[in-house]
N, C-alpha and C positions, 0 to 999 in steps of 0.2 A: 333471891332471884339472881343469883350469881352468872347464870346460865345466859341471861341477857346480854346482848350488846351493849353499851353505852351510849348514851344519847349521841354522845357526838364521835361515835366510831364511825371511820368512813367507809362506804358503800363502793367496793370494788364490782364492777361491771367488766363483761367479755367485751376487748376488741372487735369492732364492728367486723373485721374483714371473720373473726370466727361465725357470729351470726349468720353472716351472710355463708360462709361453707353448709352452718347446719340445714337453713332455710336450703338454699338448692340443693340438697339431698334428700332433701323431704318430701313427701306428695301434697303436703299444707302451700310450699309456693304454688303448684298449678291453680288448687283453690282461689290462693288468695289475689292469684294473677287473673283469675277470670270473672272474680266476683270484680275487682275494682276496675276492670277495662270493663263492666259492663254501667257500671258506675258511673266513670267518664262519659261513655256514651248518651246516659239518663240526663247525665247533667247538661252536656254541651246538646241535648234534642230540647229540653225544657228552656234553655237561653235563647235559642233559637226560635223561639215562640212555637216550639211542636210540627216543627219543619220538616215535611215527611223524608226529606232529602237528606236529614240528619237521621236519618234513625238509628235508632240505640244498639240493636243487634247487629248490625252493618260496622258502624265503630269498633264494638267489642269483638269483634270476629277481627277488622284489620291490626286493631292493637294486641291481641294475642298472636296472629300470625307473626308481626313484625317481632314482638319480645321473646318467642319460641326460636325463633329462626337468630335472632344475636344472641340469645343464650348458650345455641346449638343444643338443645333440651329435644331427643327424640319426641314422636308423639305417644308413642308407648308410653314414657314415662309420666309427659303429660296428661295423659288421660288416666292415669293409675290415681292421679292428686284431683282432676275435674270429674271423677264417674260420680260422685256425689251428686252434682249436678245433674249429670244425665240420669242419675235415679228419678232425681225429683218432676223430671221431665215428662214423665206419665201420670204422674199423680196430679201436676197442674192440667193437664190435658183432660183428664175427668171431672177435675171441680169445676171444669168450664159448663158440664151442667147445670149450676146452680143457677146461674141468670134465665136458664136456657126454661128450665124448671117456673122459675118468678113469673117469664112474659108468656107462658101455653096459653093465656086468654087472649093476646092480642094475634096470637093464630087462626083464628075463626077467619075465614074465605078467605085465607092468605095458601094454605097448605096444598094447593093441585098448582098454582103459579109457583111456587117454591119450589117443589117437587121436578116439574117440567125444567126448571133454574137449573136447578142439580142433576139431572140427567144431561141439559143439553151442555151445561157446564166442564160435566166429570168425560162424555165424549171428546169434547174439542180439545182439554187439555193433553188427553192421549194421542191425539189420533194427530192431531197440529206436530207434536215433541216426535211423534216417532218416524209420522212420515216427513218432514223438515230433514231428521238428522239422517233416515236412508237416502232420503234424495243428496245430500250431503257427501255422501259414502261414508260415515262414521260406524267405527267398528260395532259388530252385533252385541258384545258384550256392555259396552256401553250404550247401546240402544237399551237393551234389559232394565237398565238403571235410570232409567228414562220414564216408565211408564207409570211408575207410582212419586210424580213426582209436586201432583198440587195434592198429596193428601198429608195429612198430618205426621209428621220425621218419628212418631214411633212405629204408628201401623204402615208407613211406608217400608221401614227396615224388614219388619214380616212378611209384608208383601214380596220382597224383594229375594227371601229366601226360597218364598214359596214359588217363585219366574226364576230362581238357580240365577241371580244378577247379584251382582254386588251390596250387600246390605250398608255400608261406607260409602262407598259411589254413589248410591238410590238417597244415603242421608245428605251428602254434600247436593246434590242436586234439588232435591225438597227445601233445604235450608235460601239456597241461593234461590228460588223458585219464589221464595215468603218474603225474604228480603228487597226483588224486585216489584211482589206485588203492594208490598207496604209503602215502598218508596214511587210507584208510578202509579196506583193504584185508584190517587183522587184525581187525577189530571186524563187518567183514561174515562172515569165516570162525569168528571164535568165537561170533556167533551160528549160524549153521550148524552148528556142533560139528564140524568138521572139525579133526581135532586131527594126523592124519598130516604130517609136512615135505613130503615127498614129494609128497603131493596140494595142500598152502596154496602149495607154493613152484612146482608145475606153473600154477595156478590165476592167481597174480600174474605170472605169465611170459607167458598166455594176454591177458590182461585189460589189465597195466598195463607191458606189456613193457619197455627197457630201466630206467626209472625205477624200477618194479615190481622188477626184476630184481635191482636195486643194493639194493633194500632187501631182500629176501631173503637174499641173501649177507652182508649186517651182521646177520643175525639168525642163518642157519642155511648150516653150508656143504652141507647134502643140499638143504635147501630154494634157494639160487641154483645149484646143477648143472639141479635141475630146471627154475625158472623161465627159466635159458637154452634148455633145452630147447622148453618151451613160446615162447619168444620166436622164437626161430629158426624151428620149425614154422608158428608163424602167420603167417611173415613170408613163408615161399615158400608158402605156400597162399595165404596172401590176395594177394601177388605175382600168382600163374596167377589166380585164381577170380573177385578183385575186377572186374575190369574186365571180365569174362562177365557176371557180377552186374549191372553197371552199365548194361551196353548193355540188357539182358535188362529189368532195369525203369526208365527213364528211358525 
């Protein structure tokens, strides 16, 4: 076994500063830059005792913005290294059926309040966001980006093709849209005295869909069955309805 090293040959290693050249040219850093700022996130929401104030996608978003921006790392590139990520981003959006699937018996004379929920729900979000920001005077291109903005960040991006609006703009808006319902989401229902799971976690699934969603299921697992529920609903209604909607008033 001539072929072997010696036990006690030493182990030359690349200088860090090479590492570091190969990683920033790689699309593995964005990866590994967004898995661990979400990580962060997780961790400082859980020390926090599940502090809607912390939330985990809110951190991870400012801790990639800030590491992107002193790298000076375009976002092209970064998203060439995180589209993994947003692959898998529909495929969790589907498995959210499965709870959804589990509780169909505790549906029984909940389904025409639920229903009424998500219509008067998927109204107000539209109708609040677009005449707000006309009355505002905000440009009509970013009004477009506006409309599909409490449904779920994949079917919103289609939606948003199909309204000729920005599929980027309509995702930054959805994301921001989940993140603010995640985070003020229990404080607007305990003022409301809404104290059912069932109806807080339909409500957050309507409103602040999959971000909404996530936060529901760390708090309550009746409350995320429902919130997928509500998520899913809004997401093939507003799917058909939006782009009727749009034509209808633009």
């Amino acid at each position: 076994m001539s072929t072997l090293l010696p036990a006690h040959a030493p182990v030359h290693l690349p200088p860090i500063s090479e590492i570091w050249v190969y990683l920033s040219g790689s699309p593995l850093l964005a990866l590994v830059l967004t898995l661990s700022a979400y990580l962060l996130g997780l961790t400082l929401y859980e020390r926090s005792q599940r502090n809607p104030l912390a939330n985990p996608v809110l951190i991870a978003v400012l801790v990639v913005t800030l590491s992107i921006t002193l790298l000076d790392m375009p976002y092209a590139k970064y998203f060439e290294g995180a589209q993994f990520v947003h692959f898998l981003l529909g495929t969790a959006t589907v498995s959210l059926a499965i709870p959804i699937y589990k509780g169909l018996a505790s549906l029984k004379g909940r389904m025409l309040v639920l229903l009424l929920s998500l219509v008067a729900g998927g109204i107000t979000s539209v109708f609040t966001a677009v005449g707000m920001a006309r009355w505002l005077g905000v440009d009509e291109s970013l009004v477009r980006g506006l409309v599909a903005k409490s449904v779920t960040a994949p079917i919103a991006m289609g939606i948003a093709e199909r309204v000729q609006a920005s599929p980027t703009l309509t995702a930054i808006f959805a994301v921001s849209t989940g993140i603010l319902g995640a985070v003020l989401g229990r404080y607007v229902l305990d003022a409301l005295r809404v104290t059912a799971w069932w109806q807080r976690g339909f409500a957050l699934g309507v409103a602040a869909h999959g971000i909404g969603t996530s936060r529901a299921f760390s708090v309550n697992a009746e409350a995320g069955a429902y919130a997928s529920l509500g998520m899913g609903l809004h997401g093939i209604v507003g799917a058909v309805m939006i782009p009727y909607a749009v034509a209808w008033w633009f």
